[in-house]
KOLVODO-531023 format. One line per field, with one value per residue (C-alpha): x, y, z. Coordinates in steps of 0.1 Angstrom, whole numbers, plus 5000, padded with zeros to 4 digits. Example, Ala and Ser with C-alpha at 12.3 -4.5 7.8 and 13.67 -1.06 7.14 Angstrom:
2
c1	c(5123/5137)
c2	c(4955/4989)
c3	c(5078/5071)
//
This chain:
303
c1	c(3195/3170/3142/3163/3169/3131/3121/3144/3131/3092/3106/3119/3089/3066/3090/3088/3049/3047/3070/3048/3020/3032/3049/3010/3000/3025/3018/2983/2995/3023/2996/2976/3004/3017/2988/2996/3032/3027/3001/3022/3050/3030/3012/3027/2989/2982/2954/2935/2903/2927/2921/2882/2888/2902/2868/2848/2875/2866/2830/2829/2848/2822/2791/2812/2817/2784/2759/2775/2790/2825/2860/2886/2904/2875/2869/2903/2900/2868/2876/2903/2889/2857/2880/2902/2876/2864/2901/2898/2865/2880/2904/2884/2855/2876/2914/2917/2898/2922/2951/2964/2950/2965/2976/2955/2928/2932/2938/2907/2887/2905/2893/2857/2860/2870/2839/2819/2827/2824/2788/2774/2787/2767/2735/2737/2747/2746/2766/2766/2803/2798/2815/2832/2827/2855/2870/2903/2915/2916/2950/2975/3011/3030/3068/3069/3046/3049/3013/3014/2978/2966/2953/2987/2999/2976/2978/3023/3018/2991/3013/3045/3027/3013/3043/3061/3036/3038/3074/3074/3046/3068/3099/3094/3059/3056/3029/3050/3077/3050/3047/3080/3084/3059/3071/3103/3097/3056/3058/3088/3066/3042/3066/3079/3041/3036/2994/3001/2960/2959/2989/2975/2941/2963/2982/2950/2939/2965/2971/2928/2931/2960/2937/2910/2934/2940/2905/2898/2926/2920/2882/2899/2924/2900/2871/2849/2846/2822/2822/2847/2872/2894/2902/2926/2947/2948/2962/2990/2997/3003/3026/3039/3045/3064/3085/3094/3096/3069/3072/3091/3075/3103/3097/3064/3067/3097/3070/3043/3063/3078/3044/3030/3057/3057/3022/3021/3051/3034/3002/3019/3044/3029/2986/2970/2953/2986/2994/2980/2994/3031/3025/3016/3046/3067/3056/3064/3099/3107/3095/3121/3152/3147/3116/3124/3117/3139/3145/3130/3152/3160/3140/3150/3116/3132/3125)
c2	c(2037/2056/2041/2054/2086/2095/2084/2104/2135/2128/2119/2156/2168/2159/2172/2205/2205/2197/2227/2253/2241/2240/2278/2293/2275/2282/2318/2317/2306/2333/2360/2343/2336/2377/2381/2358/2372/2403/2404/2381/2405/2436/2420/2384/2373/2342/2352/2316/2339/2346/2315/2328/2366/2345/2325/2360/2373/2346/2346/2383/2378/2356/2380/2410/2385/2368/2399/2427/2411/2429/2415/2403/2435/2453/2417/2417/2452/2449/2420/2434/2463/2448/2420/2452/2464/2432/2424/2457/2452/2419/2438/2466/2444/2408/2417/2451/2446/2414/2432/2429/2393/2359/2347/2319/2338/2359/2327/2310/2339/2340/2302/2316/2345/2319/2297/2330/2340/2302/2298/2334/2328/2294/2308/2336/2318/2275/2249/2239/2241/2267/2268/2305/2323/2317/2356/2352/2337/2298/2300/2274/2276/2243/2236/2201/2183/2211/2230/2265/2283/2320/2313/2305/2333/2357/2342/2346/2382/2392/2381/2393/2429/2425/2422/2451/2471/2451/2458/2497/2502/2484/2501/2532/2546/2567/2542/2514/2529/2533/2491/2485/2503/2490/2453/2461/2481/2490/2512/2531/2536/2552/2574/2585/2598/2567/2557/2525/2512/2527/2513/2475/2484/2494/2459/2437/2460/2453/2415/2408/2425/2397/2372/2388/2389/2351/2344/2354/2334/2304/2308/2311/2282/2251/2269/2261/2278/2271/2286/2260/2267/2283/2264/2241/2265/2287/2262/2258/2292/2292/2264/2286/2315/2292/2276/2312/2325/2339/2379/2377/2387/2376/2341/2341/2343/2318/2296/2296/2287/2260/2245/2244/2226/2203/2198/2192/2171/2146/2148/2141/2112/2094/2101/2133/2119/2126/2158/2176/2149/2158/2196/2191/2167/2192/2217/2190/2189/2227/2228/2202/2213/2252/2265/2302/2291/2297/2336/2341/2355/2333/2352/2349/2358/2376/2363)
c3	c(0722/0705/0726/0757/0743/0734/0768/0786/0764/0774/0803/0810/0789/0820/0846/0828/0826/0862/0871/0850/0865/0899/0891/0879/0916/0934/0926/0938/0972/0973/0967/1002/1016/1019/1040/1067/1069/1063/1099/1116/1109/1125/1154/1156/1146/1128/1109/1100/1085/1059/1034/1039/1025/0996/0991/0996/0965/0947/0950/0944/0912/0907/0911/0895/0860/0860/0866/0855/0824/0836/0822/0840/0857/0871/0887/0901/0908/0926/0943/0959/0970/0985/1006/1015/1032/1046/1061/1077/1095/1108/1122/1140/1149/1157/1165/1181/1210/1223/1209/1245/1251/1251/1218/1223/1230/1195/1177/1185/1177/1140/1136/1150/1124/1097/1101/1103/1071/1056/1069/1062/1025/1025/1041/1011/0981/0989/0995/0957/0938/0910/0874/0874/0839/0810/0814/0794/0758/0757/0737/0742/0736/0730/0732/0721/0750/0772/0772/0791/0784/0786/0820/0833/0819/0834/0866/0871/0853/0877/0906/0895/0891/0921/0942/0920/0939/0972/0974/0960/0992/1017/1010/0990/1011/1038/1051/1044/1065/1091/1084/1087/1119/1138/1126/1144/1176/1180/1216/1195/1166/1187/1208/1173/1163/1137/1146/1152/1146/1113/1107/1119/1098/1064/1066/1071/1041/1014/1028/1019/0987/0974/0993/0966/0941/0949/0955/0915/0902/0917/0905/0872/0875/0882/0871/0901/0934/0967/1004/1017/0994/1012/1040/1023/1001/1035/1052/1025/1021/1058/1049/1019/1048/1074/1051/1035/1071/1081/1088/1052/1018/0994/1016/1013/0974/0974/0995/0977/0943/0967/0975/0944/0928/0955/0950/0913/0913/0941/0917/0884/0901/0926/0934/0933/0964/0985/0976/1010/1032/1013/1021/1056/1061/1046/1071/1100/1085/1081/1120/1131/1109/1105/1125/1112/1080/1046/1050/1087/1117/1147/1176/1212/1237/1268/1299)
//
């Protein structure tokens, strides 16, 4: 009874180290994933450049760190502003031109923009993986088996903070009125005086800077980044986003916590090698039993 008993506590033990880990993940993916809602809910555009605003957060986290000997804020500070800006140029150089173009024809360019920004990040820096700098306390708490570090820490604070402020801009902002406007009727936003581009570029703006934001804690969390880092963890943030329901940022946080718990959970029971094939397959199931995702709105396209 006793042999039971203590192999039912480590058995729980692991469970609960998988779920902390797959919470300091998940909130990584939340972070990337409010930028592909957050666009999709202002001009229905699936933005698949966004995972690569993440790698150019992390890799200016990077530079910021490693030559400038700065801590970790101003790198998350500076991050985010730099891929701010970058999200914005997207916009006004990629996007706003086929504004009035076939979706196809706006999607295609965001995978052209993607590989853009993967390849002119190789060309400056290499293909070779780097080992990002040690920029917080290597303290570990235990509770019995269960480790949770500083890192981890950090990481749910950070993003916790960070959507305090997301929300407060959405709902409480003149500008975020503007956002919220445009989301549900854009020719009535305009009628009403609201400028609908600025509008556009401010949303690209605040969805790179949590990309950034991302970008740095990810650099942080396996302590390596390189240029084709964030094609994957884009791709699962989109997941993240759809299963949420895309257009919503309480769904996009409540999918990104969902996909990294899935994804630890498949790494920590069954083979790490899995763990994007159970995402993906996850995604193929939301689609068939509830396309509009967890909090998402059934939409009916007129005719």
């Amino acid at each position: 009874m006793l042999f039971i008993a203590t192999e039912g506590g480590a058995a729980l033990e692991q469970f609960m180290q998988q779920i902390v880990n797959g919470i300091s993940l998940g909130s990584i993916y939340a972070l990337v994933a409010l930028g592909y809602t957050m666009v999709y809910g202002i001009i229905k555009l699936i933005n698949f450049a966004h995972g690569d605003v993440y790698m150019v957060g992390a890799y200016v986290g990077f530079a910021v760190t490693t030559y400038t000997g700065l801590g970790f804020i101003p790198a998350l500070i500076i991050s985010m502003v730099v891929c701010a800006v970058l999200g914005m140029s997207i916009e006004k150089i990629a996007y706003k031109p086929l504004r009035n173009s076939t979706r196809i024809a706006v999607l295609i360019t965001a995978i052209g923009v993607s590989l853009l920004l993967e390849y002119t990040m190789m060309y400056f820096v290499g293909p070779e993986v780097r080992s990002y700098p040690r920029l917080l306390s290597q303290k570990v708490f235990r509770f019995g088996s269960v480790i949770i570090n500083m890192q981890q820490i950090y990481i749910v604070i950070t993003t916790i903070i960070l959507m305090i402020v997301l929300q407060y801009v959405v709902n409480k902002t003149k500008v975020g009125k503007a956002m919220r406007a445009v989301s549900a009727d854009k020719d009535a936003a305009q009628l009403m005086g609201i400028k609908v581009d600025n509008t556009i570029s401010f949303t690209f703006a605040i969805g790179s800077a949590l990309a950034g934001a991302g970008g740095v804690l990810v650099g942080i969390y396996y302590n390596s980044i390189d240029p084709l880092m964030g094609m994957m963890p884009g791709l699962k943030a989109f997941v993240a986003a759809v299963f949420g329901g895309i257009g919503s940022i309480p769904g996009a946080m409540i999918g990104g916590l969902s996909i990294g718990m899935l994804e630890t959970l498949v790494s920590g029971y069954g083979n790490s090698m899995y763990r994007d094939a159970a995402v993906f397959a996850f995604l193929i199931l939301i689609l068939i039993l509830k396309p509009s995702g967890l909090l998402g709105k059934d939409t009916k396209e007129k005719v």
